[in-house]
ROVOZA-484977 format. One record per residue: residue in three letters; x, y, z of N, C-alpha, C, CB in turn. Coordinates in steps of 0.2 Angstrom, whole numbers, padded with zeros to 4 digits, always signed. Glycine has a CB too. Layout:
BEGIN
ALAXYZXYZXYZXYZ...
This chain:
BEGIN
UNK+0062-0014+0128+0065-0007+0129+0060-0004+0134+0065-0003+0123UNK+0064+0000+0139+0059+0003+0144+0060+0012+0140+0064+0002+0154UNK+0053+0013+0142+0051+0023+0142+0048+0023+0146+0047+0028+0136UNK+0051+0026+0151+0046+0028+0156+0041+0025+0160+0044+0032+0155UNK+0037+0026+0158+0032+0020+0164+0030+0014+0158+0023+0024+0169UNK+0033+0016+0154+0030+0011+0146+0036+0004+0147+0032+0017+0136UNK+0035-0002+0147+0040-0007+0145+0036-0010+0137+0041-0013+0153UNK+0039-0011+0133+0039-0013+0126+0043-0019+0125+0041-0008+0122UNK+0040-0023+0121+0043-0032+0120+0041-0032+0114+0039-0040+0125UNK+0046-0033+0108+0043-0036+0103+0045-0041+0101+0043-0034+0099UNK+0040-0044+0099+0037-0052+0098+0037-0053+0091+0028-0053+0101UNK+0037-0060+0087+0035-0063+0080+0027-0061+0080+0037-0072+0080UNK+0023-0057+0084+0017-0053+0083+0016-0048+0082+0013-0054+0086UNK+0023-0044+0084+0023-0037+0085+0024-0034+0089+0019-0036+0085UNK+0022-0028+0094+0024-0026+0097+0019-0024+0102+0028-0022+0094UNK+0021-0025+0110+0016-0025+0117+0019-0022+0119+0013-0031+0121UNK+0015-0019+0123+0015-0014+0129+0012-0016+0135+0012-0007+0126UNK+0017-0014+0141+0014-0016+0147+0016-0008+0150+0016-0024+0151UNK+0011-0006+0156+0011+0003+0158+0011-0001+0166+0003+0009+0155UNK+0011-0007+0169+0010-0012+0176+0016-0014+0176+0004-0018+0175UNK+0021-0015+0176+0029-0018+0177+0027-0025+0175+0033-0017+0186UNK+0025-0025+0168+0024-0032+0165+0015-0036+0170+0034-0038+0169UNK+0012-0032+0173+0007-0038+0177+0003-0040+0170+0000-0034+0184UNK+0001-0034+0165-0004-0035+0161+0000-0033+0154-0011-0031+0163UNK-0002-0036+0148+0002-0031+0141-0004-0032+0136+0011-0035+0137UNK-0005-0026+0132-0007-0025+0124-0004-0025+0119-0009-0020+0124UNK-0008-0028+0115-0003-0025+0107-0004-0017+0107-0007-0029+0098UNK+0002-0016+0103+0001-0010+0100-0001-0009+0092+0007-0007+0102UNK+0000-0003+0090-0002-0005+0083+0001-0006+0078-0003-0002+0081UNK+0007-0008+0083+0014-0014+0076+0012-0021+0077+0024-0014+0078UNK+0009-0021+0071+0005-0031+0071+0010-0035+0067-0005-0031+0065UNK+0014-0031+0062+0019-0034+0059+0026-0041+0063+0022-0028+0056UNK+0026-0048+0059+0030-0049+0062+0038-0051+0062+0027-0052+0064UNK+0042-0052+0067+0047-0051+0067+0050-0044+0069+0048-0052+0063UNK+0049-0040+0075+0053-0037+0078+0057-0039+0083+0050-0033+0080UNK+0063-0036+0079+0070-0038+0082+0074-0033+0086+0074-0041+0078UNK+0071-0028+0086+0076-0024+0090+0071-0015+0091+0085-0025+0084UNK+0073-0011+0095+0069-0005+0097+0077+0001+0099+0063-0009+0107UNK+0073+0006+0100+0080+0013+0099+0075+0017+0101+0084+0016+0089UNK+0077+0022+0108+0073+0028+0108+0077+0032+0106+0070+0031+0113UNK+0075+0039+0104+0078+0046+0103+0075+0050+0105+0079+0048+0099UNK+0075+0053+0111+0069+0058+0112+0062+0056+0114+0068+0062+0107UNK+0057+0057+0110+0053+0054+0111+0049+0050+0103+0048+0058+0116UNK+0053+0050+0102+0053+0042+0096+0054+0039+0097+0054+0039+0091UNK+0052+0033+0097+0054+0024+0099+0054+0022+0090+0046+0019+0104UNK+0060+0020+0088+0059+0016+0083+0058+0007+0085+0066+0018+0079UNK+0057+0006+0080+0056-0003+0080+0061-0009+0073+0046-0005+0079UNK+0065-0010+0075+0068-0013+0070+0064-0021+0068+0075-0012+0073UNK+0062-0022+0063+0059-0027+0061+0059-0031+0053+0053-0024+0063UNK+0058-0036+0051+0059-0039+0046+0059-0036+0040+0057-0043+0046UNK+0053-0030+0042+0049-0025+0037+0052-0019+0037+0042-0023+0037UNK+0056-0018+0038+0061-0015+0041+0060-0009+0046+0064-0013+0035UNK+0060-0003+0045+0060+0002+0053+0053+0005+0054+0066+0010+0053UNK+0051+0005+0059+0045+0010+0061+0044+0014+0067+0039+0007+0061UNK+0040+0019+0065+0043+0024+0070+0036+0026+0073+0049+0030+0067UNK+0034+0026+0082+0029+0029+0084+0032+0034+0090+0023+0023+0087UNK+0029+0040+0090+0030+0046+0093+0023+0049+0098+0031+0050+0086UNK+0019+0042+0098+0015+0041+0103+0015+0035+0110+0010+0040+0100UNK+0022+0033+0109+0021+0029+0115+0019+0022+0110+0015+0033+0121UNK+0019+0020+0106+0017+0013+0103+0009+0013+0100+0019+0007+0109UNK+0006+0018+0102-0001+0018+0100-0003+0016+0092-0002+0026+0102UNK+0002+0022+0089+0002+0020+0082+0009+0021+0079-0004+0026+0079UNK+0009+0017+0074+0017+0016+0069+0018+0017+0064+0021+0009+0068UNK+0024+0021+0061+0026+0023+0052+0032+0020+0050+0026+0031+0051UNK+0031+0020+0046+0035+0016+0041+0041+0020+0039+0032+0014+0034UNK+0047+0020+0040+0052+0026+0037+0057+0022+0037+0053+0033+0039UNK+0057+0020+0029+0059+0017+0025+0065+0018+0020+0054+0016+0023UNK+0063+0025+0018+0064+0028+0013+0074+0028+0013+0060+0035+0014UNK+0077+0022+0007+0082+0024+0007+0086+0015+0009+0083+0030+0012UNK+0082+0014+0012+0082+0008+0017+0084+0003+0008+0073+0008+0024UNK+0088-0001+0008+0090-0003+0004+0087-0012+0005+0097+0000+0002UNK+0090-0013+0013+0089-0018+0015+0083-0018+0021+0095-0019+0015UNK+0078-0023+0021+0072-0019+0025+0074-0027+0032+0059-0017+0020UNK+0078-0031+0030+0079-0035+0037+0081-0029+0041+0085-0043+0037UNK+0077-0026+0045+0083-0022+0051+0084-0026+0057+0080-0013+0055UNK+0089-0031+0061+0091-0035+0066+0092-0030+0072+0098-0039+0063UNK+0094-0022+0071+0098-0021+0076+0099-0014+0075+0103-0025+0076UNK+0096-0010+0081+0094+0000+0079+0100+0002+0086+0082+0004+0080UNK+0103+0007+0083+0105+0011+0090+0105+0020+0090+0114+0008+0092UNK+0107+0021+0094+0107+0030+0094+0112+0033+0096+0103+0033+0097UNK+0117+0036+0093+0123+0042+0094+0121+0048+0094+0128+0042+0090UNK+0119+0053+0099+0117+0059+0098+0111+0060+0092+0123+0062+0095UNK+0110+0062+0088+0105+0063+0083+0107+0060+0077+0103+0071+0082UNK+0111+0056+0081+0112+0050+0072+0107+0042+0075+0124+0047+0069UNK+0105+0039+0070+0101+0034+0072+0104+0029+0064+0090+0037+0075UNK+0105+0021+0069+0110+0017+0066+0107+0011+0067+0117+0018+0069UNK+0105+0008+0060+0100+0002+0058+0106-0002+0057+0094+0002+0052UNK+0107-0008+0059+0109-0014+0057+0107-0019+0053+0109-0017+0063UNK+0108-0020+0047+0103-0026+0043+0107-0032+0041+0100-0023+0034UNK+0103-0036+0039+0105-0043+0039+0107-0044+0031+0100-0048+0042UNK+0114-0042+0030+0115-0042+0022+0117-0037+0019+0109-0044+0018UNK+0115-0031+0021+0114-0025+0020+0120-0021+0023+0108-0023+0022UNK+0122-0021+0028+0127-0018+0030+0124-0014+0036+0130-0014+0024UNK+0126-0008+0035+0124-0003+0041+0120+0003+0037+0130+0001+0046UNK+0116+0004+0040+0112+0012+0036+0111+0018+0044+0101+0009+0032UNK+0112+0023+0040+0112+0028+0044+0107+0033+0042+0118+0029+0044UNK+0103+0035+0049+0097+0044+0047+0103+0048+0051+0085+0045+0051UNK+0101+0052+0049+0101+0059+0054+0095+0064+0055+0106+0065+0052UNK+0090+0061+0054+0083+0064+0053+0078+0058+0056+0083+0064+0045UNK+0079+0055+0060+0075+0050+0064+0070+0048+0060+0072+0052+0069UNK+0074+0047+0055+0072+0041+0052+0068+0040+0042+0066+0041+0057UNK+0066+0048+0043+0065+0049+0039+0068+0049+0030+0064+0050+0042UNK+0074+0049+0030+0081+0046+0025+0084+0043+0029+0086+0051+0021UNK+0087+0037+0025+0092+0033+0027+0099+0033+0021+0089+0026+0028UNK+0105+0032+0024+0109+0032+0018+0115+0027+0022+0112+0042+0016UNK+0117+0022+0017+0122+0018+0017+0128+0019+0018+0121+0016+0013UNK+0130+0016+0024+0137+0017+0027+0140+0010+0030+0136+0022+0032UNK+0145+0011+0024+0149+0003+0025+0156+0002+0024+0147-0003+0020UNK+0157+0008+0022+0166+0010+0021+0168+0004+0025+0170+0019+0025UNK+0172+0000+0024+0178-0003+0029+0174-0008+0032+0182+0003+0035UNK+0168-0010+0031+0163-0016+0033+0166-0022+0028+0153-0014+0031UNK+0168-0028+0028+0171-0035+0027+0164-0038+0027+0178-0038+0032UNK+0161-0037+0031+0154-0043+0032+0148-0038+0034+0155-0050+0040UNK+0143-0039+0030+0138-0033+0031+0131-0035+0032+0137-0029+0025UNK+0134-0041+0037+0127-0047+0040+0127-0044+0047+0128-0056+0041UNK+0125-0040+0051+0125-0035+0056+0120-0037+0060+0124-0027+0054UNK+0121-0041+0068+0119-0045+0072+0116-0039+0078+0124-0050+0073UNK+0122-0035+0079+0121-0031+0085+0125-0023+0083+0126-0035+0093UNK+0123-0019+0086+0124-0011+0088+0125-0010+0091+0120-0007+0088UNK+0131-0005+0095+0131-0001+0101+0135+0006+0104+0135-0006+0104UNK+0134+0008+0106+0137+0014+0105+0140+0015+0114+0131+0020+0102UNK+0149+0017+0112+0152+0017+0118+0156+0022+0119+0155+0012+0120UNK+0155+0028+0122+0160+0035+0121+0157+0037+0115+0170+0034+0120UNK+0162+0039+0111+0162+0042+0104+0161+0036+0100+0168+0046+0100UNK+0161+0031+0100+0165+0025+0097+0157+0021+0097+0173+0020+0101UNK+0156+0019+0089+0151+0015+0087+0153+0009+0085+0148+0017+0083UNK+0149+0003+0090+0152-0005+0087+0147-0008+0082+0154-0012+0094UNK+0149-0011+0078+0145-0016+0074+0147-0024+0074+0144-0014+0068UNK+0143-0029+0078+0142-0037+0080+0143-0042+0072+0133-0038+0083UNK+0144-0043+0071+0143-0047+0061+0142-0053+0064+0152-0047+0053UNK+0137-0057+0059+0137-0066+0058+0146-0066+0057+0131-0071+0048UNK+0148-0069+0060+0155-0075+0059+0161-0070+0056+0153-0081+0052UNK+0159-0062+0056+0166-0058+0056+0169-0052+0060+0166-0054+0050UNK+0167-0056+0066+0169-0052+0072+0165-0044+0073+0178-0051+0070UNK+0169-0038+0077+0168-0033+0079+0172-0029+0075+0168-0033+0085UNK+0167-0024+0071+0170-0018+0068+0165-0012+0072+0168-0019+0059UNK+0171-0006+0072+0173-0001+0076+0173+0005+0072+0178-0002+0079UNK+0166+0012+0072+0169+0018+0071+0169+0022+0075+0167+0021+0067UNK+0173+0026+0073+0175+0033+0076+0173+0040+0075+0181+0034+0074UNK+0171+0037+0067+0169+0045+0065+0161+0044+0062+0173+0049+0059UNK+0155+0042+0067+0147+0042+0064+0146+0036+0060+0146+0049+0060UNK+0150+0033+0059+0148+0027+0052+0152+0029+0047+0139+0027+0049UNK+0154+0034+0045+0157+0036+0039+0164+0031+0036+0160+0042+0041UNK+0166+0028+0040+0171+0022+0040+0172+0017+0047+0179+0027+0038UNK+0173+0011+0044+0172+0006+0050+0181+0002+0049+0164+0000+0049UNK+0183+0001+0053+0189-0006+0055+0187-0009+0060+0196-0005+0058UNK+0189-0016+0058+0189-0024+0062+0194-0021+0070+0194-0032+0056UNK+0189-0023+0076+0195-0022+0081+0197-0029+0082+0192-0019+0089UNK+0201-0031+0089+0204-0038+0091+0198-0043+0090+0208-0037+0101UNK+0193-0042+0088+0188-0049+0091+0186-0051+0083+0180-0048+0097UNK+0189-0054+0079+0189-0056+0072+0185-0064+0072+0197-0056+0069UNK+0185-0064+0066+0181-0070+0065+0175-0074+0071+0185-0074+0064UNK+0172-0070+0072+0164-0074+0077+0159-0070+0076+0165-0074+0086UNK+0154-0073+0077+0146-0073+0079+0145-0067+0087+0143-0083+0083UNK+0145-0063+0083+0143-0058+0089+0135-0056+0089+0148-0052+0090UNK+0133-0057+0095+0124-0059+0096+0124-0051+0099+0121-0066+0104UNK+0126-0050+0103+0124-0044+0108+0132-0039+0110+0120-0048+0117UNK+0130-0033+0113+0133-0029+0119+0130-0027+0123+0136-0025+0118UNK+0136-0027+0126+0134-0023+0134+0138-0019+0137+0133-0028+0140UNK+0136-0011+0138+0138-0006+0139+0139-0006+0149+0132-0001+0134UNK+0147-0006+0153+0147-0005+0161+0151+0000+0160+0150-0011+0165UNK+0151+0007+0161+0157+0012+0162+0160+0010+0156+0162+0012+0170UNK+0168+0010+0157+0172+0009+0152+0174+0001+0150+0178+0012+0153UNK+0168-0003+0153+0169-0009+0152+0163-0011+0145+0169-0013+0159UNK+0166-0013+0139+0162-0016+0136+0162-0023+0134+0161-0013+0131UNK+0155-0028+0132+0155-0034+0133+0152-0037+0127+0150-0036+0138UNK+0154-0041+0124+0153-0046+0118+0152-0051+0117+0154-0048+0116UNK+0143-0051+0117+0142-0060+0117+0140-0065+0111+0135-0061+0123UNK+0143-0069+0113+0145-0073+0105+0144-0080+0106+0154-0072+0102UNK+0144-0084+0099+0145-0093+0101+0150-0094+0104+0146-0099+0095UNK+0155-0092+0109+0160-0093+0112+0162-0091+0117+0163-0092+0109UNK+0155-0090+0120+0156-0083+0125+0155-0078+0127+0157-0081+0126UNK+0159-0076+0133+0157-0066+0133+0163-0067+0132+0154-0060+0138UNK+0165-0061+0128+0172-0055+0128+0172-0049+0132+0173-0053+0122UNK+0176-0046+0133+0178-0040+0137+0183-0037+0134+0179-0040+0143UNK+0179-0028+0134+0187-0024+0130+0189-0018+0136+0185-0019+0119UNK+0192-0015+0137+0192-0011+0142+0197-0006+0138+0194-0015+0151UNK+0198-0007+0134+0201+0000+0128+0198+0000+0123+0207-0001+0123UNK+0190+0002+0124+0186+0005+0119+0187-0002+0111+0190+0014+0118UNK+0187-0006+0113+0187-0012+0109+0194-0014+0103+0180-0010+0105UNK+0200-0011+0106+0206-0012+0103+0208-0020+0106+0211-0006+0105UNK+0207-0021+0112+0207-0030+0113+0203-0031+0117+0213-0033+0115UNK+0202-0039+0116+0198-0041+0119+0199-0048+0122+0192-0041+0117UNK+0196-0050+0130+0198-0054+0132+0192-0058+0136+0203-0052+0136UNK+0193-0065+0136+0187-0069+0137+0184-0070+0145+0189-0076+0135UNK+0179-0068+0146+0180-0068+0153+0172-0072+0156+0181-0058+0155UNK+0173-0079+0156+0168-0084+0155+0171-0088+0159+0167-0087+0150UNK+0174-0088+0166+0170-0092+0172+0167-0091+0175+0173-0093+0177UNK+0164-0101+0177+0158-0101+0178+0151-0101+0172+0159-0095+0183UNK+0154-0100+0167+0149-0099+0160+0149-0105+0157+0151-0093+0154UNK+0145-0108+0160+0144-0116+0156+0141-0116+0149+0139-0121+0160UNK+0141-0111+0147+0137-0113+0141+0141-0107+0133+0126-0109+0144UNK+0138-0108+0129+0143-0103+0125+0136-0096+0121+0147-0110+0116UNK+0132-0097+0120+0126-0092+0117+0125-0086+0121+0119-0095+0117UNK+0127-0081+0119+0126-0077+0125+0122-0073+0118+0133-0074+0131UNK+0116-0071+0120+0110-0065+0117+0109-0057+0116+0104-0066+0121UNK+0110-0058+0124+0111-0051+0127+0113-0049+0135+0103-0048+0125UNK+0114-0045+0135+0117-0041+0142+0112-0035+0146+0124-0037+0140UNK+0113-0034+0152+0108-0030+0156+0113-0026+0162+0100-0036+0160UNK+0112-0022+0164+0114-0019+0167+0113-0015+0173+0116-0018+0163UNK+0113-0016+0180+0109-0015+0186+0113-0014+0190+0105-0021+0188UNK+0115-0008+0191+0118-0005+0197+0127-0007+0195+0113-0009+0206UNK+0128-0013+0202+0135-0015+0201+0135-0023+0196+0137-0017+0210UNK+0128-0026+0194+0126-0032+0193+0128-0029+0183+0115-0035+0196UNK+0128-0038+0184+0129-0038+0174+0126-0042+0173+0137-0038+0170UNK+0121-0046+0169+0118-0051+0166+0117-0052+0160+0113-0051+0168UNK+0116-0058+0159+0117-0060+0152+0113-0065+0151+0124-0062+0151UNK+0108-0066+0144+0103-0070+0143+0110-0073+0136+0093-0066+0140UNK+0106-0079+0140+0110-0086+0134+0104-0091+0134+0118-0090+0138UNK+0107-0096+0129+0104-0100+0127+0102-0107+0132+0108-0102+0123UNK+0106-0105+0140+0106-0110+0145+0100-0106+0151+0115-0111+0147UNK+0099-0100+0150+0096-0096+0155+0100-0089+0157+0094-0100+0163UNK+0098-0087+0161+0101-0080+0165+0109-0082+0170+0094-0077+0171UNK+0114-0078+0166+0120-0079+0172+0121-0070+0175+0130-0083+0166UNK+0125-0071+0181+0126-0062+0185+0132-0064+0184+0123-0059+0194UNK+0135-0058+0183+0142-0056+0187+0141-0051+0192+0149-0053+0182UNK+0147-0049+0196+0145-0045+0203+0155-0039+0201+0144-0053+0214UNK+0157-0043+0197+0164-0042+0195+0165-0040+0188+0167-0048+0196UNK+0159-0038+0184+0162-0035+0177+0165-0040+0173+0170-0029+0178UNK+0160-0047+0174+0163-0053+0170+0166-0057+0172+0166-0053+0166UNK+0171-0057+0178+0177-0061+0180+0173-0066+0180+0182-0059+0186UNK+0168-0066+0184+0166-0072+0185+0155-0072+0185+0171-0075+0195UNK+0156-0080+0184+0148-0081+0183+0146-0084+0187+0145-0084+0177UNK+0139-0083+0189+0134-0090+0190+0127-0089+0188+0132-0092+0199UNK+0125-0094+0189+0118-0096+0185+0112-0093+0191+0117-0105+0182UNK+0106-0089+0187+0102-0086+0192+0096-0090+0187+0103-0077+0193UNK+0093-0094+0186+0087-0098+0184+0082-0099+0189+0089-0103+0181UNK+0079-0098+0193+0078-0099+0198+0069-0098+0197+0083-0093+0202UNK+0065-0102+0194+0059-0102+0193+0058-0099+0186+0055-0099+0200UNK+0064-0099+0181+0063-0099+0173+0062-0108+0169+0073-0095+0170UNK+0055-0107+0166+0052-0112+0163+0057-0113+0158+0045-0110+0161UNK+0056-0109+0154+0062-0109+0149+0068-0104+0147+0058-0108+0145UNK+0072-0107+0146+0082-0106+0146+0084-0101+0140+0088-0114+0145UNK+0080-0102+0136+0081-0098+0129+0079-0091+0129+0075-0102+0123UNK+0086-0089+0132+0085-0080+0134+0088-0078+0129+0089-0077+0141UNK+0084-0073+0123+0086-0071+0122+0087-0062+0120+0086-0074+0120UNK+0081-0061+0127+0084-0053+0127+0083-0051+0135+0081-0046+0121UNK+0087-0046+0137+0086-0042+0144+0087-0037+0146+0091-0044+0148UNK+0081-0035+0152+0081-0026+0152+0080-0026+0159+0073-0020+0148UNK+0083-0019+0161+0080-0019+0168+0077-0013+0169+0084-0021+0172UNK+0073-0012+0173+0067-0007+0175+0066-0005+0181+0060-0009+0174UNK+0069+0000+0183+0071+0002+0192+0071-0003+0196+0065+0007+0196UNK+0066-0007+0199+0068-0011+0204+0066-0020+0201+0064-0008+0210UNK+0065-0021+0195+0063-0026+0189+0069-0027+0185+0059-0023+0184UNK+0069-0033+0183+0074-0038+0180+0067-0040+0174+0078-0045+0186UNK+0070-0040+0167+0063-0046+0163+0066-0048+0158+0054-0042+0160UNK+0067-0054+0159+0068-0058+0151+0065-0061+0147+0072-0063+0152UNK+0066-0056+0142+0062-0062+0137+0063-0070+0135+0063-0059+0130UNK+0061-0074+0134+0064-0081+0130+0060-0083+0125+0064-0087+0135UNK+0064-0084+0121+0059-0087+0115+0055-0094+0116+0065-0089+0108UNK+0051-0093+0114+0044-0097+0113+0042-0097+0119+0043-0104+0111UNK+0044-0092+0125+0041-0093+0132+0038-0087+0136+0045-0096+0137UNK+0037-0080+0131+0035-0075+0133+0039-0071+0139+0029-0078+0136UNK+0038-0068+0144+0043-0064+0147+0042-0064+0154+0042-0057+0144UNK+0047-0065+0159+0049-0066+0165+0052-0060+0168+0054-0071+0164UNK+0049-0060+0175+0050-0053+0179+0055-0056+0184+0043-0049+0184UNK+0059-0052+0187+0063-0053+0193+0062-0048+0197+0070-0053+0193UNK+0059-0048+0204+0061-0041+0208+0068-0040+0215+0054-0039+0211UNK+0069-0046+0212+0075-0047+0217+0083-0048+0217+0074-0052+0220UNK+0084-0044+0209+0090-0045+0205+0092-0051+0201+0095-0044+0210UNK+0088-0053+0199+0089-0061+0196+0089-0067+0202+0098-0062+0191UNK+0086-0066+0209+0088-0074+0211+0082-0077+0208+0089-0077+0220UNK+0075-0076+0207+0070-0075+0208+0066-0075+0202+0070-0071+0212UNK+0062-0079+0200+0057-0078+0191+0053-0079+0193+0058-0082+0182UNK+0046-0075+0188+0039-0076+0187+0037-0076+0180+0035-0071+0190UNK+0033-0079+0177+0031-0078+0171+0024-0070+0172+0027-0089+0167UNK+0025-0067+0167+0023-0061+0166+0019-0061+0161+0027-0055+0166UNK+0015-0067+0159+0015-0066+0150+0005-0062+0151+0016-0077+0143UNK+0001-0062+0155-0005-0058+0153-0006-0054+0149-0007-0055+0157UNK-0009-0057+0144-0010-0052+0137-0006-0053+0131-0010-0045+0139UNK-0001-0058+0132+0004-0059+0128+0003-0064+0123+0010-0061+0131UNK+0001-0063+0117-0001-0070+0113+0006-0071+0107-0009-0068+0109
């Protein structure tokens, strides 16, 4: 996740900070492992992690536990709607603060599958990703959820373009362009089926999968592959940073672009 001149990666060690566009990185003082997922609000950075949420209000310096309520502490997946802040757990369903953090309270009205892979938030409308039960959709804060058109799948990630939203799954990307009432496959040129996560650069759309980094230039219509001095293909997350592209990959530390994805460097200094 980017704050400002801060870029943040969390690792199966925890959580590093680079203040250099990736030249050099520190840990911070989240040593716990398994962080899967990061949420700002203002100037909290939460951290979603196996221990479940922690929250530093120093820039990563130091981390707290806020817990409280938290029924299920796998958190896979944090997002933010206005002053509501929305944990994703693995089992658990969805939990919701309006208090950054500090109480959580269980919200699963109309949730079928409460294995909660991905978070997103588009307009008013809040999506949730499930293991193997498709995309569920509210309207009103968490308070009740419905299944939209993309039922039964593995949905890994979203990706937020204007009114265009993206869904990447064992099958693909999807695309809803009605606020997630349907969705249509939009994977030429996508040789592969894992898609992780999405990134989002000006007119560019990228997507880390299981095969390496693909662009569209078209909102999905179409793909190609931008691997282009990536060691390792196992993308599974993507940010971008004013004039910076960086992909994480599992077991391979994190990769810079400065040239819109044709282009990779391994960035890992200080990355253990």
């Amino acid at each position: 996740v980017v704050s400002g001149p801060n870029i943040f990666a969390g690792t199966n060690n925890g959580v590093f900070r680079t203040i250099d566009n990736g030249l050099s990185w520190t840990q911070s003082g989240l040593t716990t492992q398994g962080v899967s997922s990061f949420a700002i609000s203002g100037t909290n950075l939460f951290a979603g992690t196996g221990d479940g949420v922690f929250l530093s209000t120093n820039n990563g310096t130091s981390w707290t536990s806020v817990n409280s309520g938290l029924t299920n502490t796998y958190v896979w997946s944090l997002t933010v709607s206005g002053t509501n802040l929305f944990a994703g757990s693995y089992g658990g369903g969805v939990f919701l603060s309006t208090n950054n953090g500090v109480s959580w309270t269980q919200v699963n009205v109309g949730l079928t599958n409460t294995w909660i892979q991905s978070l997103a938030v588009s307009g008013t409308s809040i999506f949730a990703g499930t293991t193997g039960g498709g995309v569920f959709r509210s309207t009103d804060n968490g308070s009740s959820w419905a299944q939209t058109g993309l039922t039964n799948t593995y949905v890994h990630s979203f990706g937020v373009s204007g009114t265009n939203l993206f869904a990447g799954t064992w099958v693909g990307v999807f695309r809803s362009t009605n606020d997630g009432t349907s969705w249509t496959d939009v994977n030429s040129g996508l040789t592969i089926t894992g898609v992780y996560d999405f990134a989002v650069s000006g007119t560019s759309l990228f997507a880390g999968t299981n095969a390496g980094v693909y662009h569209s230039t078209n909102n999905g219509s179409s793909w190609a592959q931008a691997n282009n001095g990536l060691l390792n293909t196992n993308v599974t997350s993507l940010i971008g940073s004013d004039q910076s592209l960086f992909a994480g990959i599992n077991g391979g530390g994190v990769f810079r672009s400065l040239d819109n994805g044709e282009n990779w460097i391994a960035v890992n200094n200080g990355l253990t």
